[in-house]
Residue frames relative to the residue before (quaternion, step in Angstrom):
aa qw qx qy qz dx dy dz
X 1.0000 0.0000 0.0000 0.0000 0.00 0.00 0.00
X 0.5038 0.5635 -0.4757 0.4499 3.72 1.19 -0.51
X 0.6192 0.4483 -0.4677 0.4437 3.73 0.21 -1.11
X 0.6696 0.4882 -0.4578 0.3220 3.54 -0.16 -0.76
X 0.4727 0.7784 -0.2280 0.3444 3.44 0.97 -1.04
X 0.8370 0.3978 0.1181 0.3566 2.58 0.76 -2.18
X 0.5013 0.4158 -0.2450 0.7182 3.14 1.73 -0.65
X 0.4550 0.6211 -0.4484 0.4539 3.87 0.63 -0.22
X 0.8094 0.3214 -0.1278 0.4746 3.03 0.08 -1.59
X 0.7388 0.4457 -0.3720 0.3423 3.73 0.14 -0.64
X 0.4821 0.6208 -0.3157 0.5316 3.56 1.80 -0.46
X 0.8601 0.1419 -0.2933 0.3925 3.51 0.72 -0.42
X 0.5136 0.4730 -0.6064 0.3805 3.44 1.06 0.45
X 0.3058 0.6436 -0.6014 0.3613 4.14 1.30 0.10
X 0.6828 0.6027 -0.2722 0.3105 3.23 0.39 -1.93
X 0.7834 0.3712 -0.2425 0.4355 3.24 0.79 -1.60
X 0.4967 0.6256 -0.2917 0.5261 3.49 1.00 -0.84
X 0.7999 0.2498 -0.2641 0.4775 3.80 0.15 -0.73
X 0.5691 0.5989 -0.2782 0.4899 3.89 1.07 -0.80
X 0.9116 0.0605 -0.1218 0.3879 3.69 0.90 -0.34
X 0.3378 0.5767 -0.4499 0.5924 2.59 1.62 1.54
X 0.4022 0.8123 -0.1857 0.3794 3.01 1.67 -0.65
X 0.8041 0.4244 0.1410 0.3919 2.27 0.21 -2.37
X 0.7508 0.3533 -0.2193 0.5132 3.53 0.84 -0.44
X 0.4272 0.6540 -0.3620 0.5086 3.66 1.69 0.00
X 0.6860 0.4454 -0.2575 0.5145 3.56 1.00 -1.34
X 0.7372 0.3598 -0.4516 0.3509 3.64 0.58 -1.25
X 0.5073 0.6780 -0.3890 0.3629 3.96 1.21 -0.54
X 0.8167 0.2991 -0.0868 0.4858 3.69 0.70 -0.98
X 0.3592 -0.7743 0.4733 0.2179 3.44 0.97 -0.86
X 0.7404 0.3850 -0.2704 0.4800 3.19 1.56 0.53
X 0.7127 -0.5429 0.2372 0.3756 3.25 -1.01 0.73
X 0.4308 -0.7572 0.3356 0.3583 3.66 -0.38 0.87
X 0.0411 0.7959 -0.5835 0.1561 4.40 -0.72 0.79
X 0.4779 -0.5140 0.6140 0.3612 3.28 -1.38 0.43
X 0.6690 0.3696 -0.5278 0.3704 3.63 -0.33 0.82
X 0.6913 -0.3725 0.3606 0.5033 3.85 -1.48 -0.06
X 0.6291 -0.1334 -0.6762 -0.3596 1.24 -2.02 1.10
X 0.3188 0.6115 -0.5604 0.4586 3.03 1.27 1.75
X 0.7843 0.0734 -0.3148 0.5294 3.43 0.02 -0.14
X 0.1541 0.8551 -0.4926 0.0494 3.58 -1.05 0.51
X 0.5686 -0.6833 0.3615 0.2813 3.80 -0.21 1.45
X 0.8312 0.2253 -0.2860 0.4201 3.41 0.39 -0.08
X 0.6291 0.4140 -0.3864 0.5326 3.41 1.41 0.56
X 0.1868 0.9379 -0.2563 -0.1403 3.68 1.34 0.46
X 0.4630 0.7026 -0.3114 0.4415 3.20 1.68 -0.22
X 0.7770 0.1981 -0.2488 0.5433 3.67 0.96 -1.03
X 0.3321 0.6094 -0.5303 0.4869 3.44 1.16 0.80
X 0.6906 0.4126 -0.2837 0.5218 3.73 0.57 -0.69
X 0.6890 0.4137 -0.3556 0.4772 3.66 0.30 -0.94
X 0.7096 0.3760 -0.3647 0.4713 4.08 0.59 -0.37
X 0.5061 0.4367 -0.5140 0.5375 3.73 1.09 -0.02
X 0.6661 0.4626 -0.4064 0.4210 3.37 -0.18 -1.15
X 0.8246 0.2846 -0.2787 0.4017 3.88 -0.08 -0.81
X 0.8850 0.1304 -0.1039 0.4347 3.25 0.65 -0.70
X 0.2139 0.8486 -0.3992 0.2733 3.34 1.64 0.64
X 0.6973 0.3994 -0.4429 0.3976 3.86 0.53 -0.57
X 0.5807 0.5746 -0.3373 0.4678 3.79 1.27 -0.91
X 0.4738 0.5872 -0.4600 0.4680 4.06 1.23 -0.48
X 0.8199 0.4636 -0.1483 0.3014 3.45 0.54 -2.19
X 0.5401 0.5271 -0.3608 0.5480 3.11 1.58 -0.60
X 0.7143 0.5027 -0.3392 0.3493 3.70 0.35 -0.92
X 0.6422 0.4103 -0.2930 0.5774 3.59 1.39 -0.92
X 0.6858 0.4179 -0.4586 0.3804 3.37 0.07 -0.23
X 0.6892 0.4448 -0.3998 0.4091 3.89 0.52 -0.63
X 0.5946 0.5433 -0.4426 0.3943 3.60 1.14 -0.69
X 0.6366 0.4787 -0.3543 0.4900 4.00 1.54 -0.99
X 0.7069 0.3885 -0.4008 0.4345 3.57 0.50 -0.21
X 0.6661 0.5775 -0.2785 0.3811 3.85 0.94 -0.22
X 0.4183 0.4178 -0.3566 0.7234 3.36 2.85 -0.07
X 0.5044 -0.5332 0.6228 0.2709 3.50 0.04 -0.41
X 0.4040 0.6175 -0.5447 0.3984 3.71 1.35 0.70
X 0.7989 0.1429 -0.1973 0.5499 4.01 0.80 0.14
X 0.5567 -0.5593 0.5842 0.1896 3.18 -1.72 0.48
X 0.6648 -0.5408 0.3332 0.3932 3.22 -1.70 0.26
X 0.5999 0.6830 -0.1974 0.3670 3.39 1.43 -0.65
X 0.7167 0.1934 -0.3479 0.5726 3.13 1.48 -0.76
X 0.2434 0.6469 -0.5684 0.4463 3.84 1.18 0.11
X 0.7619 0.4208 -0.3009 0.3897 4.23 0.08 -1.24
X 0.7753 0.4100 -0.2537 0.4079 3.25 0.98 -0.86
X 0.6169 0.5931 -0.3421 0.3881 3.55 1.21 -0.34
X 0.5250 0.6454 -0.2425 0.4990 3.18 2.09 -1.05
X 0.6730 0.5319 -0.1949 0.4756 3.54 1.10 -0.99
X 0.5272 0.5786 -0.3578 0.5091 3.61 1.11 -0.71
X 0.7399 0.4368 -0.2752 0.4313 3.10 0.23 -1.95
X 0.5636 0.6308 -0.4042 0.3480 4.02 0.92 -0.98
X 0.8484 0.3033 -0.0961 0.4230 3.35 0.92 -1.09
X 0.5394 0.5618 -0.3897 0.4915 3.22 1.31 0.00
X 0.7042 0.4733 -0.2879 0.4440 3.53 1.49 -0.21
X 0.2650 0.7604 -0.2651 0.5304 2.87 1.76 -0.10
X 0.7491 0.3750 -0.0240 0.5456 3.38 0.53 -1.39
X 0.5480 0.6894 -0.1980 0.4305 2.97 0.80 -0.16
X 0.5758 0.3839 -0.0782 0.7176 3.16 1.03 -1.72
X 0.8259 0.3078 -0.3470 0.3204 3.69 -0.43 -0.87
X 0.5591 0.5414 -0.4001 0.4840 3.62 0.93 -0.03
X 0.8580 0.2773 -0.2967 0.3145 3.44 0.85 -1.22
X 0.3876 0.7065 -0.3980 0.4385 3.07 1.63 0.85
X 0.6461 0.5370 -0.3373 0.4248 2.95 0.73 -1.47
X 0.6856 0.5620 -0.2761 0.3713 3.45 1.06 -1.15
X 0.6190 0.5765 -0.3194 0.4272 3.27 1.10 -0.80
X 0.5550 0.7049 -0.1696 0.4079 3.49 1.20 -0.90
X 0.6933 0.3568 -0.1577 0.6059 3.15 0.98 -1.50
X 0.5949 0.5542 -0.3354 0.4759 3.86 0.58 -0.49
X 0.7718 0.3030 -0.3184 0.4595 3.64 0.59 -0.69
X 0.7719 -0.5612 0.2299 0.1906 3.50 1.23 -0.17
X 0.3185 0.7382 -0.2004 0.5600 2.18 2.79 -0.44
């Protein structure tokens, strides 16, 4: 029952971790957050990586509902993109824990 806990908790500091990275990406640009410019962009590739990584599942979620609202995806990949993003926040949380952890000394 600890693991659960634990996967509990690291799922929602993802959430938080991706939700206000998010959030401050949009209020910076003024556009809706996505895996395309002017968040991710080839010739800035370094803060292209640091905004995936933080605020990357809230991108995949955002691109995928706009493709399933053209009718450019099915429910099937709709499940699996939903699942990425699930676990990529996952990661998320358990990194910026882990990180938090190592920072306090713990």
């Amino acid at each position: 029952m600890d693991h659960f806990w634990a996967f509990s908790f690291a799922f929602a500091v993802g959430l938080t971790v991706a939700g206000f990275a998010g959030s401050v990406m949009e209020i910076a640009t003024g556009a809706p957050l996505r895996l395309a410019p002017p968040f991710v962009d080839r010739r800035r590739i370094a803060l292209s990586l640091a905004a995936s990584l933080a605020a990357g599942p809230f991108m995949l979620f955002n691109d995928t509902l706009e493709a399933r609202r053209h009718g450019r995806i099915g429910l099937p990949a709709l499940s699996i993109c939903l699942a990425i993003g699930a676990g990529w926040t996952l990661a998320t949380g358990i990194l910026a824990t882990e990180l938090a952890i190592l920072l306090a000394g713990g």
